[in-house]
N, C-alpha and C positions, 0 to 999 in steps of 0.2 A: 540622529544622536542616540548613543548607547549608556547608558548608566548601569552598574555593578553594584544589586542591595550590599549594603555594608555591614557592621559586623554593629553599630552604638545604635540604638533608641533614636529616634528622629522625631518632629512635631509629628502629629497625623500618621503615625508610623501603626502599619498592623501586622500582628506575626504570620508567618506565612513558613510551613516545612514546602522541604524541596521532594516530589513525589521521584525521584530518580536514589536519593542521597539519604535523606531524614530529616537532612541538616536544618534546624530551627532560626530563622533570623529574622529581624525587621526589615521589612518592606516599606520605604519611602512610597509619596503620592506618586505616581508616573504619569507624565503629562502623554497622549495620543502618541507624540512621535517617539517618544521614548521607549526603550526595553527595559529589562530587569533581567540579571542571571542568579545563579547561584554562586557565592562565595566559595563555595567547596568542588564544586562540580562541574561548576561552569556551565548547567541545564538551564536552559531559557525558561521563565518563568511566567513572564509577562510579556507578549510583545505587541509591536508598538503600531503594526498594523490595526487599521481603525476603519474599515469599511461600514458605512450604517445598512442598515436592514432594508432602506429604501436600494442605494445600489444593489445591494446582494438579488435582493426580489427581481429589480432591472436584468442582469444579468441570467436571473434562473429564468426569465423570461425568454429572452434572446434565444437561451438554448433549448428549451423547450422547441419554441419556434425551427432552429435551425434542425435538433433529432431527426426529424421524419425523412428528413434530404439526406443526412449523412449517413443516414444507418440503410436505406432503400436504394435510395440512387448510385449507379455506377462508381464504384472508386477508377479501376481502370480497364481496359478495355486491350482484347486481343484478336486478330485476323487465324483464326485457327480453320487448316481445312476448307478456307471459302468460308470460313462460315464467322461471324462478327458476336464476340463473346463478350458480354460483361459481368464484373465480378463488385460485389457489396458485401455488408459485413454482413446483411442476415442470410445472405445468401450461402455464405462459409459456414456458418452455424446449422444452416438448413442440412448442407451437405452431409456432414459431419453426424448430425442426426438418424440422417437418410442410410447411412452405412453401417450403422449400428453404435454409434458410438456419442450415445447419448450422455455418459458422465464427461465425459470430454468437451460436448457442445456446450454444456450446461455453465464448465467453470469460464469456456469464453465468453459466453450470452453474459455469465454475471457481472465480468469485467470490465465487456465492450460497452453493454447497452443496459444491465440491472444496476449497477454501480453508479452510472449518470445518470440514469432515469431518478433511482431513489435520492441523489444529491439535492437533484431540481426539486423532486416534490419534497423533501426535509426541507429545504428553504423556504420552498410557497405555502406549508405547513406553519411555519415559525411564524411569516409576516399575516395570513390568513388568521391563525390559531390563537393569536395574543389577544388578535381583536372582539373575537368569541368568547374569549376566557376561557380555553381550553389548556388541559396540559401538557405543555412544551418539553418538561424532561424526558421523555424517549425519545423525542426527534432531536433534543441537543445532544443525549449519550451517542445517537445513531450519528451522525454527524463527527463528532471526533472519530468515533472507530473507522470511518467511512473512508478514509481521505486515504490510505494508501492501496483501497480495492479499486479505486477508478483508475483506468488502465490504458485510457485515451491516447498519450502519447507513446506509451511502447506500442499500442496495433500501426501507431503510423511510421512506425520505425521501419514494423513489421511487413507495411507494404510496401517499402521502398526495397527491401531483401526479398520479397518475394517475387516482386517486379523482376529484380536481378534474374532471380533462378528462373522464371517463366518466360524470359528474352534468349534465353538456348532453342527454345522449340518454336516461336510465335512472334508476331510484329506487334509492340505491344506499343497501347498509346494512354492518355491520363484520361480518365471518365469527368466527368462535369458535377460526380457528387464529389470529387476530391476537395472544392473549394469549400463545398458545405462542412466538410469533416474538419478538415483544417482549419478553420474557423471555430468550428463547435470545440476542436481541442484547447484552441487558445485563448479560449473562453472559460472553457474549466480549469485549465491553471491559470487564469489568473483570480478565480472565484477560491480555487482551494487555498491558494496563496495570501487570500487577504481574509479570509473565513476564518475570523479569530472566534473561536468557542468560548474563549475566556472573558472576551470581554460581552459576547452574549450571554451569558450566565450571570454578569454582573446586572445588565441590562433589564432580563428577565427576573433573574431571581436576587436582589442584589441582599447581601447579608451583613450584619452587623458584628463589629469586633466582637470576638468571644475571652469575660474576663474569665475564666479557668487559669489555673494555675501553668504555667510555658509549658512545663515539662510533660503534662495530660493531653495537650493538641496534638491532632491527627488531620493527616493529608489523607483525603478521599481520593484514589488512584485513576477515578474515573470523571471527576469536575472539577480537580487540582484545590477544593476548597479546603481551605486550615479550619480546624474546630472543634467541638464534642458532640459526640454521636448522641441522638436525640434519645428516647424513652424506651424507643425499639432498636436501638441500637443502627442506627442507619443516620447516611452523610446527612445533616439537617439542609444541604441546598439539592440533591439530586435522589435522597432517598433511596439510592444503594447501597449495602451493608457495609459496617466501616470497620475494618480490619487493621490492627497494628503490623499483618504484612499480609500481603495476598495467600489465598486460603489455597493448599494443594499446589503451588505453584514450582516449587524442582518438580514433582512426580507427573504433573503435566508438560511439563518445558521438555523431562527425559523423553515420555512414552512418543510427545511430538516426534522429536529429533530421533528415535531410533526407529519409530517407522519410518519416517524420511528416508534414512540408510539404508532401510532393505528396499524400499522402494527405488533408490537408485540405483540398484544392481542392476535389474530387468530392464530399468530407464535407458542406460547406456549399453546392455549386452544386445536386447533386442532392436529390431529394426524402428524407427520413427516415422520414416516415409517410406511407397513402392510406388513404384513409375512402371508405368508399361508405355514403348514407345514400339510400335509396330508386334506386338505381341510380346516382343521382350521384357522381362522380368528384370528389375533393378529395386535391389533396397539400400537403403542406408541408414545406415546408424546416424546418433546424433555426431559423433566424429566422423566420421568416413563421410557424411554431408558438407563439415564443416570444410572436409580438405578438396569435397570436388567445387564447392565453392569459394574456395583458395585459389583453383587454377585459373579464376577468372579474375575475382574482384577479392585480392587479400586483406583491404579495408573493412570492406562488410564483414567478409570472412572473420577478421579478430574482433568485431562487434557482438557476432553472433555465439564465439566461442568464449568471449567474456561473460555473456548472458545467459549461457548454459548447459558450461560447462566449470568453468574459473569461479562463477558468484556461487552457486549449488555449494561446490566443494565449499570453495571458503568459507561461507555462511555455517557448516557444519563440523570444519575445524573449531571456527572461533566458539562458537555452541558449547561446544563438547571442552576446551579449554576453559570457558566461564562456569558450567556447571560442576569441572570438578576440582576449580580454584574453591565455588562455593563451599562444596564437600570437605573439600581438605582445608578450610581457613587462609589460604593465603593471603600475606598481604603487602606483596612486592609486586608494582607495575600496577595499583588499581584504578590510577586514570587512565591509562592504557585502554585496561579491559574494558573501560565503561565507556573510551570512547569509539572502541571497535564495535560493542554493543548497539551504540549508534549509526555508525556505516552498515552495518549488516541489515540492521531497522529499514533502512531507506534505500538498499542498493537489491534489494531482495527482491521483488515484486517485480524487476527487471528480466528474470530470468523465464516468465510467462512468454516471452521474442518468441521463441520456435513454436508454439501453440498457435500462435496468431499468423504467422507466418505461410504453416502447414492451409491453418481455416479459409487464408483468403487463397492459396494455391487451388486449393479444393473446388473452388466455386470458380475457377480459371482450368485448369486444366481435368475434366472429366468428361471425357468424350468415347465410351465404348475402349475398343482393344488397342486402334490406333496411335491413342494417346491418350494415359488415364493416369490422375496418379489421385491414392489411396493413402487415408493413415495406418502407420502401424503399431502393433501392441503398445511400444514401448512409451507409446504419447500420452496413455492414460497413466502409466505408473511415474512419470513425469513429469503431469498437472499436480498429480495427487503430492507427489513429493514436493511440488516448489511452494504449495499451500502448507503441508504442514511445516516448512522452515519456517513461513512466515508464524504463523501462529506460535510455534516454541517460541520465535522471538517476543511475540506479543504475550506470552504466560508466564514470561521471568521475570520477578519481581526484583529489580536490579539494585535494589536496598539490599538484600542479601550479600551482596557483593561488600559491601561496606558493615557487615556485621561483625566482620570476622576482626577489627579494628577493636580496641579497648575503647572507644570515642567515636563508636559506632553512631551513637544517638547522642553526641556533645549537645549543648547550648551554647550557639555561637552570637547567643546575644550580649553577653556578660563583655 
């Protein structure tokens, strides 16, 4: 069941700004199974997932446990040359290293295995660290930021396209660490899926209505809490500085997004991958890849040219349409832009497929002159670009979007 905060004063009612909007409204009690949105914005405010810290811990357990098999143990396996190859994820990352291209290993290491690792121990921190009396506000900020660098199920996307392109040259069969990985993925979504921060915050630090006058409350961007910034001017529940809108945030969101753009030029002009099949020399670009694996399997093929090629661009259209709706005040279509702002959010991190792709190739086909294949230039300026999209998305403070409104900062409690 979904409930909608409403616009009147309610029993037990606390004010609560919308961290997407501004918008000021009371917030009824929300029973566990229940949600809360925004009246204006429609941003989820509360939701209704309610896993306790004993499951959470179960769970970082489990995969703790499972790691060592999913990340070591064979994903899959191929008959190359008489000779019986298997490929794992640290072993893509080894390669990768091995070749000189150590800022490239690095963003998949963080994705594949720094991104889970650090989830697990943020969790066994929290359930450990309470009981200590230690403090928990960096490991709950790390934790909200955390959730869209784990990257678990695009790598397995990623072996099933790689699989594809590695069945041209070799008889390929499934490794026995696949069971562990696939597991350990379905594990972390459904840990990141019920890992409400909000209601850990309340749990750990829980806070008391603030009587200041409506119109002085401030949303914290970083612990979603409503209220007045303490002595030193920081959120009274998380202790990060509390701003009436994020500090530097167009001048960070441009500098992101137009490095991105020039980083995608090199991205798509030079080569991504080379093969050498009997000493012959073969490169491809990220297109000219996508259409030689067109000629086999055009399902994958449109998976992989969605994820980057189509998300990149688009992510950097709508970018660059938000940031100079902001500049120029418009204010026609602003649910639109705020709900594009949100697809771009969450469909962004997708476009790492061909990184992961390449890493597990690597650790499958490198065998001397006969048959090798290599990354090329274009994979680092590639990484680098799908990272800074994310981050421009992550540095716009999407309240700006709503400034440009004479009722910018209403009171929709009245």
């Amino acid at each position: 069941m979904k409930i909608h905060a409403i616009s009147q004063a309610l029993p037990h009612a606390r004010y609560q700004r919308c961290p997407q909007c501004d918008t000021l409204f009371s917030l009824p009690d929300v029973k566990s199974h229940q949600s809360a949105y925004c009246p204006r914005c429609n941003a989820q405010i509360i939701s209704g997932r309610d896993w306790s810290m004993t499951r959470l811990m179960a769970m970082a357990a489990t995969m703790m446990v499972l790691m060592p098999f999913a990340f070591s143990l064979p994903l899959v396996d191929i008959r190359l040359l008489g000779m019986r190859i298997d490929a794992n994820l640290l072993e893509g990352v080894i390669q990768m290293t091995k070749q000189g291209n150590a800022l490239t290993a690095s963003m998949v290491a963080f994705c594949t295995i720094g991104a889970p690792v650090t989830l697990v121990a943020g969790i066994c921190y929290l359930g450990i660290g309470h009981r200590l009396g230690m403090n928990l506000r960096p490991a709950l900020l790390m934790l909200e930021k955390l959730k869209e660098w784990v990257m678990l199920d695009i790598y397995l996307i990623g072996i099933a396209v790689a699989s594809i392109k590695v069945q041209d040259y070799a008889t390929l069969e499934t490794g026995y660490g696949l069971v562990a990985y696939i597991a350990l993925t379905l594990l972390s979504l459904l840990t990141l899926i019920h890992l409400n921060i909000e209601q850990l915050w309340d749990h750990f630090y829980p806070q008391q209505p603030d009587n200041a006058a409506r119109d002085k409350l401030q949303v914290c961007l970083n612990c979603h809490n409503t209220g007045m910034p303490d002595a030193r001017g920081r959120c009274p529940r998380c202790h990060t500085p509390l701003d009436l809108r994020r500090r530097h945030s167009l001048q960070k969101s441009w500098s992101a997004l137009i490095a991105s753009i020039v980083l995608l030029i090199p991205a798509n002009l030079l080569p991504i991958s080379i093969v050498y099949v009997n000493g012959a020399r073969r490169e491809d670009t990220i297109f000219s890849g996508i259409l030689s694996l067109a000629s086999g399997n055009i399902p994958v093929a449109a998976v992989v040219f969605i994820a980057s090629i189509l998300v990149p661009f688009t992510k950097i259209l709508v970018m660059l349409t938000l940031l100079l709706s902001i500049h120029f005040r418009c204010e026609q279509g602003l649910k639109t832009r705020i709900r594009l702002l949100r697809v771009v959010s969450w469909v962004g991190r997708w476009s790492m497929l061909d990184l992961f792709v390449i890493s597990l190739t690597m650790s499958l086909v490198n065998r001397d002159q006969l048959l090798a294949f290599t990354m090329g230039p274009a994979a680092l300026y590639f990484g680098a670009a799908v990272i800074l999209t994310i981050m421009a998305v992550e540095c716009l403070d999407s309240r700006l979007l709503w400034d440009a409104h004479a009722t910018g900062n209403a009171d929709y409690t009245d």
